[in-house]
C-alpha positions in Angstrom: 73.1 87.8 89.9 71.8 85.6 92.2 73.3 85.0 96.2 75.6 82.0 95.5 76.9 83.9 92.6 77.8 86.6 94.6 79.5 84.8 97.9 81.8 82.5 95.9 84.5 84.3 96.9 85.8 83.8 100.7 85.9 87.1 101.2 83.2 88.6 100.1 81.2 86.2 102.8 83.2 86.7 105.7 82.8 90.9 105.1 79.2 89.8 104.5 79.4 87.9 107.6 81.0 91.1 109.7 79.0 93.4 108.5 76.1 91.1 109.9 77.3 91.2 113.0 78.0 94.9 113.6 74.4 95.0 112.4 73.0 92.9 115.1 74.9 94.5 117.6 74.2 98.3 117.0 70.6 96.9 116.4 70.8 95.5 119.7 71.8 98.6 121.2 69.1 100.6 120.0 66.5 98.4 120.9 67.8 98.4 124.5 67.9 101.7 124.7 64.5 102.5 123.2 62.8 100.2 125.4 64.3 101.1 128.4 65.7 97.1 129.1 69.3 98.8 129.9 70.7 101.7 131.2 72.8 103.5 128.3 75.7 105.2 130.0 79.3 105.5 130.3 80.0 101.8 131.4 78.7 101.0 128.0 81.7 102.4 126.6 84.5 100.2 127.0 82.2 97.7 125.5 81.2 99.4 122.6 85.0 100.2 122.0 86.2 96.9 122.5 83.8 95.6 120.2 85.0 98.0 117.3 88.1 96.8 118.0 87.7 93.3 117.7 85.6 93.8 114.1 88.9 95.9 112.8 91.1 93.1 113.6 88.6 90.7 112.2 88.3 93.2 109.2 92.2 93.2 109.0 93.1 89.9 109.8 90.3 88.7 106.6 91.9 91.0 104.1 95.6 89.5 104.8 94.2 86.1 104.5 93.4 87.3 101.1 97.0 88.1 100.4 98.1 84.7 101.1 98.9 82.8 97.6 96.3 79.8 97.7 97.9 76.2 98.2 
């Protein structure tokens, strides 16, 4: 099964594509915090929360475009 065989569908890239993303920026995180290049605290919070909250309505708003009858 090879890579275009597996995104065809819309869908299945932009969860790909999500997924990604929260990748990068928990990666990002970490390294931060292992090197020392920011301060991990409690004004990193809201951030962290908004984020989430942005990929769930992505994560939402994908899966009811894939209830929508194609045109």
């Amino acid at each position: 099964m090879g890579i275009q065989s597996y995104f065809e569908s819309d869908l299945r890239f932009y969860y790909a594509v999500g997924g990604f993303v929260i990748l990068v920026f928990i990666s990002g995180i970490a390294v931060s915090a292992i090197l020392e290049l920011a301060v991990i605290d409690q004004r990193l919070i809201p951030l962290i929360i908004g984020f989430f909250l942005f990929m769930f309505v992505y994560f939402i708003s994908v899966s009811v475009q894939a209830l929508e009858p194609d045109s």
